[in-house]
VOBA-1610 file (N, C-alpha, C; in pm, whole numbers, padded with zeros to 5 digits, always signed):
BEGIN
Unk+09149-01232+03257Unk+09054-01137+03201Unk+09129-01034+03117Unk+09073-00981+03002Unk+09137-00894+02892Unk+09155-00753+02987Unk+09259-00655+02941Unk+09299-00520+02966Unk+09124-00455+02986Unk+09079-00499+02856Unk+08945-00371+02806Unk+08886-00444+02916Unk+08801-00563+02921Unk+08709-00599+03029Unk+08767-00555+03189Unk+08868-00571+03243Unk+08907-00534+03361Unk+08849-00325+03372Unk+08840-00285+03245Unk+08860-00165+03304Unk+08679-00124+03271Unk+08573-00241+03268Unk+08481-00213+03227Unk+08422-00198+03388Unk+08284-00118+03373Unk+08238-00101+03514Unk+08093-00174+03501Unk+08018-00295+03551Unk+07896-00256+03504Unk+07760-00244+03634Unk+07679-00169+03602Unk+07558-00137+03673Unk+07454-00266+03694Unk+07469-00299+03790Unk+07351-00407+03753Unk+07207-00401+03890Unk+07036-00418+03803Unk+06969-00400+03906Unk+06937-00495+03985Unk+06875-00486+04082Unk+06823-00595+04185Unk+06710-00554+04251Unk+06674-00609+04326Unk+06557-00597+04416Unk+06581-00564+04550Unk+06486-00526+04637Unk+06449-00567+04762Unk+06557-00462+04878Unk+06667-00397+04846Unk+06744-00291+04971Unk+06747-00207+04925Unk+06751-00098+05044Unk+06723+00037+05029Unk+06879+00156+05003Unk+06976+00023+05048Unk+07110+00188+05045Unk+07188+00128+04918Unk+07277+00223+04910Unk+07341+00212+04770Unk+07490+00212+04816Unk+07590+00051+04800Unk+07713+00092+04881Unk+07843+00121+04800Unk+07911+00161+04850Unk+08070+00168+04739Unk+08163+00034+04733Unk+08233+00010+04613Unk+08307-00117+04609Unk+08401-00089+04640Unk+08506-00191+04690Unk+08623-00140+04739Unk+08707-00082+04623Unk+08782-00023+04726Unk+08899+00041+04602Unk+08992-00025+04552Unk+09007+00048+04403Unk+09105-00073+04333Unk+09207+00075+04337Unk+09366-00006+04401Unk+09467+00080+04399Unk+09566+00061+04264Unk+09631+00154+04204Unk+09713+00148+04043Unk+09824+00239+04110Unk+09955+00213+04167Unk+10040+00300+04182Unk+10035+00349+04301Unk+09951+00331+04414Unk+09913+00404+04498Unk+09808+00477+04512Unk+09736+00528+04424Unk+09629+00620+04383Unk+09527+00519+04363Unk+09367+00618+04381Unk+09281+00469+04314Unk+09205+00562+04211Unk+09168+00487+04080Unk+09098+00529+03989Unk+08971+00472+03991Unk+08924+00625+04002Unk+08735+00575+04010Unk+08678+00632+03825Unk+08604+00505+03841Unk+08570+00521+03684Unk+08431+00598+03700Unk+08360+00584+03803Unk+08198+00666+03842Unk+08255+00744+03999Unk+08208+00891+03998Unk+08221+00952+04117Unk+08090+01023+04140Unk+08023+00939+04209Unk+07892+01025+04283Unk+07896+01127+04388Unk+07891+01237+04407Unk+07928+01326+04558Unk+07774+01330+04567Unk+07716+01327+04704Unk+07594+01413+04735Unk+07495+01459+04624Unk+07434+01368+04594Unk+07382+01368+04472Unk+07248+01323+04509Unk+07147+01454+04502Unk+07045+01436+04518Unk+06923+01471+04374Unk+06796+01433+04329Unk+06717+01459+04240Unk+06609+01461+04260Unk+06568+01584+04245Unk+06420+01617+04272Unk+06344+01623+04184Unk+06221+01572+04214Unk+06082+01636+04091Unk+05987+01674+04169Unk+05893+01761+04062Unk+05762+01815+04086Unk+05629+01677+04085Unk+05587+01704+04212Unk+05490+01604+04180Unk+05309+01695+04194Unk+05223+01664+04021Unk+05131+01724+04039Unk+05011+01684+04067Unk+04879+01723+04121Unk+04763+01619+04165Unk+04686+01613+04055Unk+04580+01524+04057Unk+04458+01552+03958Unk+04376+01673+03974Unk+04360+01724+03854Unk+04325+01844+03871Unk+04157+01850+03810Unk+04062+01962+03870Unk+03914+01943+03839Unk+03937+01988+03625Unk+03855+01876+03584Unk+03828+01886+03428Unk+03690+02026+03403Unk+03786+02059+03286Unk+03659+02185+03254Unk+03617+02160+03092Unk+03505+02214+03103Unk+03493+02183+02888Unk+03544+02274+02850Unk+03591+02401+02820Unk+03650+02472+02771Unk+03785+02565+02857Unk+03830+02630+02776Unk+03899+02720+02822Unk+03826+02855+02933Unk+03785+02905+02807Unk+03731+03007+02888Unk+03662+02953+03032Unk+03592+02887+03071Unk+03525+02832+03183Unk+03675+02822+03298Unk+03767+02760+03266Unk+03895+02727+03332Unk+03990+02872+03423Unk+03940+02942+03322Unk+03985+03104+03312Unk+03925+03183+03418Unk+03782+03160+03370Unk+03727+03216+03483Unk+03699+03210+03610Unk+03714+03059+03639Unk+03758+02990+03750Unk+03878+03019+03858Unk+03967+03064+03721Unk+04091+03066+03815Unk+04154+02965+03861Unk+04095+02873+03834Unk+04195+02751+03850Unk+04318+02681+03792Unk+04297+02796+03604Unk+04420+02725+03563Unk+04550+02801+03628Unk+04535+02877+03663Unk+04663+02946+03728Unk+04730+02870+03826Unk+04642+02862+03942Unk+04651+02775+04044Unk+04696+02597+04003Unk+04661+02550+03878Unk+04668+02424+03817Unk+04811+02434+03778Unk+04871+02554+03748Unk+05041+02565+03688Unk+05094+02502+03776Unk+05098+02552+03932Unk+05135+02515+04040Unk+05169+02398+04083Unk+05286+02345+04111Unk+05285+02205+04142Unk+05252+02152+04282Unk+05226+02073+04370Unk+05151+02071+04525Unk+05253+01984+04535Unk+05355+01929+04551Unk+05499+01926+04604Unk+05551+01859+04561Unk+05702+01857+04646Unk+05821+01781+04567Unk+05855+01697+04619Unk+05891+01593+04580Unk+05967+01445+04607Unk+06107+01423+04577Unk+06202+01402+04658Unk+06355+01373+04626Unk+06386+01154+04584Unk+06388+01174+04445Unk+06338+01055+04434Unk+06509+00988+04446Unk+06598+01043+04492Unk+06747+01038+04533Unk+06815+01194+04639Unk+06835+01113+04779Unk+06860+01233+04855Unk+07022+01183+04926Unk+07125+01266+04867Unk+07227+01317+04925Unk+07309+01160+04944Unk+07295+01092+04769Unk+07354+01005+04774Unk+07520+01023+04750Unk+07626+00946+04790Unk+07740+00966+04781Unk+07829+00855+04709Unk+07858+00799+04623Unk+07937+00651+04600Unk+08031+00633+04461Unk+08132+00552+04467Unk+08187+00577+04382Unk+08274+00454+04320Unk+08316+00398+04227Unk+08276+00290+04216Unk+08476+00272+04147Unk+08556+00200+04156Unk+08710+00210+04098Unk+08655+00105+03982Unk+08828+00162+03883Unk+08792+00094+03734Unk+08783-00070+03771Unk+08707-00088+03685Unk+08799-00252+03736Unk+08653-00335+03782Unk+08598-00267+03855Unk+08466-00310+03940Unk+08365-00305+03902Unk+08214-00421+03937Unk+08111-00418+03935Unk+07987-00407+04022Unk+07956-00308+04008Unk+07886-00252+04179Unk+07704-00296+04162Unk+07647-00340+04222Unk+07487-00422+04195Unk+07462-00299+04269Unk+07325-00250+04237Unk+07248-00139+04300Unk+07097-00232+04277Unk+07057-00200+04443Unk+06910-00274+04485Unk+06860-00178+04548Unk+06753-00199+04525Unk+06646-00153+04613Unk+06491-00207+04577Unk+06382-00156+04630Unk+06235-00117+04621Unk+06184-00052+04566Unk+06106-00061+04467Unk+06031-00042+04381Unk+06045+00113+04394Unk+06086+00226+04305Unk+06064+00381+04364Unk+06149+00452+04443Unk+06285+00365+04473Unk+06341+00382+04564Unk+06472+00405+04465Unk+06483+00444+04374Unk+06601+00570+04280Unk+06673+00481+04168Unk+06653+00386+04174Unk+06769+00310+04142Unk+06800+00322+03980Unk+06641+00323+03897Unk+06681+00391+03740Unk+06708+00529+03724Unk+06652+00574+03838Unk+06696+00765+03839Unk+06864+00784+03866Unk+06927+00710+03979Unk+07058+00718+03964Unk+07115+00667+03813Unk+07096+00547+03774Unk+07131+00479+03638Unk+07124+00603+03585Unk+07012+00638+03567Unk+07025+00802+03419Unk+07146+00902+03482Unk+07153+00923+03597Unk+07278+01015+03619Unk+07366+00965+03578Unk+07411+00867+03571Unk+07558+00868+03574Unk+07551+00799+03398Unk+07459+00803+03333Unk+07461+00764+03182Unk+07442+00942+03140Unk+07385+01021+03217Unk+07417+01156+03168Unk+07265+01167+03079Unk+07164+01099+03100Unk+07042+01149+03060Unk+06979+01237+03105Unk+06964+01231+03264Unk+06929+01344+03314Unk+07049+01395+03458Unk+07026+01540+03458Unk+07098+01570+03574Unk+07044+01633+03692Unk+07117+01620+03803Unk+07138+01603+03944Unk+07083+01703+03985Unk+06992+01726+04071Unk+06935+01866+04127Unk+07040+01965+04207Unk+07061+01852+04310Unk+07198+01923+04381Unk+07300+01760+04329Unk+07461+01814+04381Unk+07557+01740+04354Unk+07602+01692+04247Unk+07750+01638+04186Unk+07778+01591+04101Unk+07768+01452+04066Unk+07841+01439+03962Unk+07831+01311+03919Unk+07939+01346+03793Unk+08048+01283+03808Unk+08178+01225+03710Unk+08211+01095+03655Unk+08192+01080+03573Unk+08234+00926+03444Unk+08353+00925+03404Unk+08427+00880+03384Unk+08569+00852+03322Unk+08581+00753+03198Unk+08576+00818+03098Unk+08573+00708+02963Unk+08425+00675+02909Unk+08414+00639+02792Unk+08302+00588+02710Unk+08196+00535+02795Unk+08024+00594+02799Unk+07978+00529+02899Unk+07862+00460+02771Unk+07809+00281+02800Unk+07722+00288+02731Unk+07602+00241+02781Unk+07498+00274+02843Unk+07390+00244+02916Unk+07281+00148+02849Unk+07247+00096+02954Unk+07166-00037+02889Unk+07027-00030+02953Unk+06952+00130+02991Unk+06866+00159+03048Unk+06730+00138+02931Unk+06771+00190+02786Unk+06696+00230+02731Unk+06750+00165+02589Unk+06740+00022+02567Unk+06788-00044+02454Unk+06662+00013+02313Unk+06800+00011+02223Unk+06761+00060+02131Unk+06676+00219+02107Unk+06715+00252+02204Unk+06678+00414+02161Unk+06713+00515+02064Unk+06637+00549+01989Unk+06718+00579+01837Unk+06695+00511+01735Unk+06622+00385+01779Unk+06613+00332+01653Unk+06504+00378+01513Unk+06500+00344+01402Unk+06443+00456+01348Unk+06327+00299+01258Unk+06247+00258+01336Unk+06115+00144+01282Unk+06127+00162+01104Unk+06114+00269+01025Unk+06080+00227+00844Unk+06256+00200+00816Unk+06351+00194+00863Unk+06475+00151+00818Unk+06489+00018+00838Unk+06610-00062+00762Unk+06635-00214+00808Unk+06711-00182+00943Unk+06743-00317+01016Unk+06797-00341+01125Unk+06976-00286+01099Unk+07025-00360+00964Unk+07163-00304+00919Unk+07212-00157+00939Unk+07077-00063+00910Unk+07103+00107+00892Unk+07103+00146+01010Unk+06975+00079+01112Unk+06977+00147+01256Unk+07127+00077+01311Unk+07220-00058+01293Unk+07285-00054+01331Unk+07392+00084+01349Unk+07417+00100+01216Unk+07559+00163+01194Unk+07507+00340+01268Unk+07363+00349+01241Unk+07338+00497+01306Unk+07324+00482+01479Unk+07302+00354+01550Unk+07279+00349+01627Unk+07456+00350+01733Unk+07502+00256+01635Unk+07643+00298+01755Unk+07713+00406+01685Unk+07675+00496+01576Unk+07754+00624+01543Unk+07668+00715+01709Unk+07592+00698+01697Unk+07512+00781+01851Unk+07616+00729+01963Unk+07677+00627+01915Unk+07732+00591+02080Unk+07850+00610+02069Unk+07897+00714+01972Unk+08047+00696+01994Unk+08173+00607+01859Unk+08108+00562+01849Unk+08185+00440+01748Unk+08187+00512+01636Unk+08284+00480+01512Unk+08363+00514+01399Unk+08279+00401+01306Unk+08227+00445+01222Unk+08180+00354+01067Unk+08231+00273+01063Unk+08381+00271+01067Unk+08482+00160+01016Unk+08497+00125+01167Unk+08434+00134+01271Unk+08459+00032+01381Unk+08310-00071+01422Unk+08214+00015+01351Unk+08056-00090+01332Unk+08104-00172+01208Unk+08140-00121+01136Unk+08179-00213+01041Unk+08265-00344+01065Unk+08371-00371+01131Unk+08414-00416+01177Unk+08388-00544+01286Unk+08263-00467+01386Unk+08199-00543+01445Unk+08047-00606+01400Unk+08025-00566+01290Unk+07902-00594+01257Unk+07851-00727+01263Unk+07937-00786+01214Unk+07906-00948+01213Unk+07844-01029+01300Unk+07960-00987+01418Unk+07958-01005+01585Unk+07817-00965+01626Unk+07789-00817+01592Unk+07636-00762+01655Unk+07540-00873+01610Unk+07576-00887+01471Unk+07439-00944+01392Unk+07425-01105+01424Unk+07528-01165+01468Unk+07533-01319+01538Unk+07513-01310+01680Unk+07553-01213+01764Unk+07516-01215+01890Unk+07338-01157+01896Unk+07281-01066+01812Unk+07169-01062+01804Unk+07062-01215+01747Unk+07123-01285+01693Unk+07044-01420+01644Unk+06944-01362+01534Unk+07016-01185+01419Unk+06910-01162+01358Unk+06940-01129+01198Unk+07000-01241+01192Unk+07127-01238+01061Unk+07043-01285+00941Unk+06866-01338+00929Unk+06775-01369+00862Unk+06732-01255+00842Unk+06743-01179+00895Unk+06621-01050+00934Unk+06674-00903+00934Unk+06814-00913+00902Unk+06868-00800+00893Unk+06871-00648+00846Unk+06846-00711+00742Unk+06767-00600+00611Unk+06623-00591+00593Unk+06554-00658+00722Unk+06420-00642+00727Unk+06422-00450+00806Unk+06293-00407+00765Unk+06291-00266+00834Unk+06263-00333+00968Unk+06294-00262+01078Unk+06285-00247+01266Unk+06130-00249+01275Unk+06028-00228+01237Unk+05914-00178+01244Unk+05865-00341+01231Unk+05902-00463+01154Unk+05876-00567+01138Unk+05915-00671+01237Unk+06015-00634+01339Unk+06077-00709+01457Unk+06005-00744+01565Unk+05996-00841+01627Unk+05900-00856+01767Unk+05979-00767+01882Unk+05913-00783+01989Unk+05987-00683+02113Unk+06120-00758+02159Unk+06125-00850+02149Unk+06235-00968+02127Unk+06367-00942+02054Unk+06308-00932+01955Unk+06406-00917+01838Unk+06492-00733+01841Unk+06395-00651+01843Unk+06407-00506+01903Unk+06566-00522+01987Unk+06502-00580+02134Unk+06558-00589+02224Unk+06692-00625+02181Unk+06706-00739+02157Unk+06836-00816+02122Unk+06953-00737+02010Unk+06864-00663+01949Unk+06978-00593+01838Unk+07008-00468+01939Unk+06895-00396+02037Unk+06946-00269+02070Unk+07088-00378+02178Unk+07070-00424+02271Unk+07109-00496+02358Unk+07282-00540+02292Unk+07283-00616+02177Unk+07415-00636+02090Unk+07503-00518+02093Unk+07416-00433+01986Unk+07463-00270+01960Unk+07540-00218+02079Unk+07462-00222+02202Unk+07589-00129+02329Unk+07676-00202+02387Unk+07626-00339+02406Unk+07739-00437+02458Unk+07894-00408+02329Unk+07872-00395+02237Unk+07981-00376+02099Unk+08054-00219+02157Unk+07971-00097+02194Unk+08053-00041+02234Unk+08192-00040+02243Unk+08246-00130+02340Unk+08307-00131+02429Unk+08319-00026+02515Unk+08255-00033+02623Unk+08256+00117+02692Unk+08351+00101+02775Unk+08398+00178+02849Unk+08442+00156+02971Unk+08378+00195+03125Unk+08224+00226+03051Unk+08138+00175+03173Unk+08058+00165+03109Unk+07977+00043+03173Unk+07851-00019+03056Unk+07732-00005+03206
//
């Protein structure tokens, strides 16, 4: 296996268990390098009810209910006082049940959203495959969202450039290239955002 792939980490989902475990450690010198460090890492949200519909404002007002409607009627820890941490080198599967955290952790440690309580540390280029093709901009061709899409991720002009070829043959969209994004099936979407971060090269994907 290449230098770069050994030091890649990747996330992958599954189904059906509820805990989230650590991979063993990979030792370099004695020391072990963790490429993801989760401590106690919990995330909370507000969860709000259906609330009674009014035709206007003023009616709502006088009610007093929109005040009371600000209010959220409680909170849910949709990740509580998770801990795990994953060495370079390794690929750690995270499962669970439907609701049970597993894209809410994914966004932590891609750094979309953060942690109510506890940290969360990355080591090196991260490129997440939660939300393919995000950024893409539908009235441009597929060519333009390329080069803007991995400048978002990090990458150098002259390193999309470079890989372009690769994106545009591993996407299967080398007919369609210079078509605008807005003309692509969900298929096609997919496959170019999907190319684009795999090209990264992250050192956690």
């Amino acid at each position: 296996m290449a230098p770069g792939a050994r030091r890649r980490v990747g996330i992958l989902l599954r189904a059906r268990l509820l805990r989230v475990r650590s991979a063993a450690g990979h030792v370099r010198g004695g020391s072990v390098t963790q490429a993801i460090d989760v401590s106690h890492v919990s995330k909370v949200y507000r969860r709000y009810a259906r609330r009674r519909q009014f035709a206007t404002l003023k009616s709502a007002l006088l009610s007093g209910s929109l005040i009371r409607d600000l209010a959220p009627d409680e909170t849910f820890a949709a990740l509580d006082d998770v801990t795990v941490s994953v060495p370079a080198g390794r690929t750690l599967g995270v499962v669970g049940r439907n609701g049970s955290g597993k894209s809410t952790l994914l966004k932590l440690v891609a750094g979309i959203t953060k942690p109510t309580r506890g940290t969360v540390r990355v080591q090196g280029r991260i490129s997440a495959l939660i939300e393919l093709g995000a950024g893409f901009h539908p009235e441009i061709s597929g060519r333009e969202n390329v080069f803007i899409n991995g400048i978002m991720l990090g990458l150098s002009k002259r390193e999309i450039a470079k890989r372009f070829d690769e994106i545009v043959d591993f996407a299967e969209l080398k007919d369609f290239i210079d078509a605008p994004v807005k003309t692509y099936s969900s298929g096609m979407y997919m496959r170019l955002g999907f190319a684009v971060a795999i090209n990264v090269d992250p050192d956690v994907l």
